[in-house]
N, C-alpha and C positions, 0 to 999 in steps of 0.2 A: 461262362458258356450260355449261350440262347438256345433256348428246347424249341422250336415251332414243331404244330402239331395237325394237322389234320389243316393246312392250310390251302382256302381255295378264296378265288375272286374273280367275280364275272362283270365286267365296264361293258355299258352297251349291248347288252345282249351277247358277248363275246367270252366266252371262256379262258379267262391270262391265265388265271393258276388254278392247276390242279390236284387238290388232294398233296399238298406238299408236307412232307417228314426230314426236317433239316436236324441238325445239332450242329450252330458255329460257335468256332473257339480260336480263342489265340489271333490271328491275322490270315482273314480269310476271305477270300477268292470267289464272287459269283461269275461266273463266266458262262455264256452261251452267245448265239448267232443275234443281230437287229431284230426284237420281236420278240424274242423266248420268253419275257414277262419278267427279267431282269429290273428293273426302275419298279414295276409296281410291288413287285418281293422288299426291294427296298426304303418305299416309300411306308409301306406298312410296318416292317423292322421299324425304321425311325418314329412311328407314331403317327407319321404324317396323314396317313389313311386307315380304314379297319380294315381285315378279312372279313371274310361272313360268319357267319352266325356257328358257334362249336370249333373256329377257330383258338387253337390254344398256345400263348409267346412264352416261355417261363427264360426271366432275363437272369439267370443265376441266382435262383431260388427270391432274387427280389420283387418284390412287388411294383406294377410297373410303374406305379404314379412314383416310385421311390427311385427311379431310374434314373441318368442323367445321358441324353444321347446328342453329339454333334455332329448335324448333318450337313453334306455339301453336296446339294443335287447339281446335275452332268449341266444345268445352263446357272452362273452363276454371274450378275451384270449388273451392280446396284449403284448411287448415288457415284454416278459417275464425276460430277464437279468437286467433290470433295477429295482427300485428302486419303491417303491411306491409313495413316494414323486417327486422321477424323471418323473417320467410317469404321475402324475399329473401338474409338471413344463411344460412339455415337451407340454401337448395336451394344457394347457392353452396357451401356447406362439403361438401352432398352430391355435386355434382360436380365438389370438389377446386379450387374455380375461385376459393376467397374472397379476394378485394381489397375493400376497403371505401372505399378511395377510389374505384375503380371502381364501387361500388355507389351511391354519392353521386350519380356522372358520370350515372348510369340514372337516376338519380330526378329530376334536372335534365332531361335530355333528353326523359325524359316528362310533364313539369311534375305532381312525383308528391311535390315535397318538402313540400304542406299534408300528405298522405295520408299519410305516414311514421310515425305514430303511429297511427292507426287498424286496429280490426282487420277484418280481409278479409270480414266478415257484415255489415258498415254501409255496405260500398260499393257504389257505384252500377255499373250495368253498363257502363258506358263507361270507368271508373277501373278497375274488374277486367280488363279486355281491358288495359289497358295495363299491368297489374302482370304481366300474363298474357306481354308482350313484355317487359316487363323481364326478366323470369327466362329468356325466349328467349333474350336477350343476355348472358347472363350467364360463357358459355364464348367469347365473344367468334368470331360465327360467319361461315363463309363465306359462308353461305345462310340469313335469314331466312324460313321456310313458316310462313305464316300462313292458318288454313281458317275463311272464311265473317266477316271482322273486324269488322262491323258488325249481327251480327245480332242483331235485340231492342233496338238501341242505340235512344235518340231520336236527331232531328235534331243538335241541338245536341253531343250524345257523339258521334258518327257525324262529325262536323267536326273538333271533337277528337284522334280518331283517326287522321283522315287526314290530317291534318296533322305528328303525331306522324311516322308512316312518310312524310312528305315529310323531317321531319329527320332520320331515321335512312337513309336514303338517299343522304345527302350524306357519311356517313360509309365510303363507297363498299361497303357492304354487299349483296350482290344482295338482291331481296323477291322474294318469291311469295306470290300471295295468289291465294285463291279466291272466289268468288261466285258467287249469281245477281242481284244487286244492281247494278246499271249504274253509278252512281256512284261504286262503290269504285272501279273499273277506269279509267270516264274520269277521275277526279280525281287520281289514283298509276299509274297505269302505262305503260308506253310502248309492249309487247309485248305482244300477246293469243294465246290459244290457245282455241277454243272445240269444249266437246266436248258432242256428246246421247246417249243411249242407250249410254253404251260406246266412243263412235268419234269421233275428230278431224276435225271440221265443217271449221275456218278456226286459220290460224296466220300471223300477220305485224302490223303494226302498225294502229291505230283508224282510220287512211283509207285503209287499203284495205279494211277491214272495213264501212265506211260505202258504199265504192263498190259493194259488193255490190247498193244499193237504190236505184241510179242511176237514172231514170226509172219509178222506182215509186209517189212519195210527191207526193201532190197534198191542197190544200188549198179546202174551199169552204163557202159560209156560206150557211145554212139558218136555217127557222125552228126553237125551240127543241121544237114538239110534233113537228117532221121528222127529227130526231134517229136514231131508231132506225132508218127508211129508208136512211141512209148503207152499215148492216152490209148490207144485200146489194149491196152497190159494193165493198167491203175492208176491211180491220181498221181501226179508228179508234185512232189514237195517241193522240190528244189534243183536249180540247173548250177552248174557250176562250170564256167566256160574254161578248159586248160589249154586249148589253143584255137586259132580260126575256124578251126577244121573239128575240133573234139569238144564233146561236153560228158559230166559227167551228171548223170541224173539220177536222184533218190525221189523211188515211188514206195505209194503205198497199195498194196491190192487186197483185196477180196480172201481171193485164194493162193494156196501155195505157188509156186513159180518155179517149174523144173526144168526150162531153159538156162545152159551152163552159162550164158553168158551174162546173168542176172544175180549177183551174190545178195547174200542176205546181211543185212547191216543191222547195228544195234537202236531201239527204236527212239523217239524222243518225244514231248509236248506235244507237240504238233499233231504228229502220227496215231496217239494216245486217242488228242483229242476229237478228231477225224473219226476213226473208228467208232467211239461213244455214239458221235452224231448220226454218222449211218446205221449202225445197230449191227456191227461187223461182227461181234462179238460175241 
């Protein structure tokens, strides 16, 4: 587990974080909107940067120079003329870390053994995010941080990937990952931390983060020109089209909702995390 404690960090004259009290563990979730201060929470987990001054990190009771953390920040784009294997030879040797059989074990684990020959300007951006964790792994770490893992990815690479850190997780590795992408989070993690503006929203696991929008989320079917009449009733999650003519729409509102024609439905992520944002709760 990582204790952070009284953590704050002002770039610029601008205030990212505020006063933040996290406890992450196991395989977990920073998630908030472009801006919440998501990447700089990360960068200083990783080492990369400090907090200010009476900030406190305690990395499971170890000390931190005793740490071992592999990072894979959200732009990852290096020695493109080389080789994929080269570029993992190459960063191993620069961080003292080269095993080759161990570099083999990465390129299995990421199913990276077609791509071993290719050099890093031909691959796609789903294969680069995972050459991007391999080289993470490469010092064999305590804490996998990984910022924004799916972004730009298509569908298909974005399954890929999280699948990847489903098996790198059983190698009892902690993850951390960031997003504002909802998927990453429910699909890999088991712990959530959700921050906006600088400051910690919500910290604890996906259902109690759902239970945030317990009586909020109701569903009703309209015609499809009645559509935009829904938005002054509550946010529409989701339209679901059952014929030319009908849609069925799941909102989230505010307040209770005592038109029969508005049932109440069971809430989800989404909804959960909605709520958090607006302060519905």
């Amino acid at each position: 587990m990582i204790q952070i404690r009284n953590l704050n960090k002002t770039i610029k004259r601008k205030k990212v974080l505020n006063n933040i009290d996290i406890d992450i563990k196991g395989i977990t979730g920073i998630i908030g909107p472009n801006g919440a201060g998501k990447t700089t929470l990360m960068k200083i987990i990783a080492k990369v940067i400090e907090g200010e001054k009476n900030t406190s990190i305690n990395y499971n009771s170890q000390h931190s120079s005793e740490v071992k953390i592999g990072y894979l920040p959200q732009h990852f784009d290096i020695y493109p003329n080389l080789t994929v294997m080269n570029v993992l030879i190459l960063l191993s040797q620069l961080k003292n870390q080269f095993n080759i059989e161990y570099i083999e074990e990465l390129l299995t684990l990421l199913n990276l053994n077609e791509f071993r020959n290719i050099k890093m300007k031909k691959l796609s951006g789903g294969t680069l995010r995972r050459v991007g964790i391999a080289q993470a792994l490469l010092n064999k770490p305590d804490y996998l941080i990984i910022d924004e893992p799916t972004v730009g990815l298509d569908i298909l690479e974005c399954i890929n990937l999280r699948n990847s850190l489903l098996n790198i997780s059983k190698k009892n590795i902690n993850i951390i990952i960031s997003s504002h992408i909802p998927e990453d989070i429910t699909s890999i993690c088991d712990y959530l931390v959700v921050i906006n503006k600088g400051e910690k929203k919500f910290e604890g696991n996906i259902d109690a983060l759902i239970a945030h929008s317990s009586d909020l989320v109701y569903e009703t079917i309209v015609d499809k020109t009645n559509i935009k009449a829904v938005d002054n009733v509550g946010i529409i999650l989701n339209v679901e089209h059952l014929s030319n003519e009908r849609a069925k729409i799941r909102i989230l509102s505010k307040y209770p909702i005592i038109d029969p024609a508005y049932k109440k439905v069971t809430p989800d992520f989404i909804s959960g995390y909605i709520t958090l944002l607006k302060g519905w709760n």
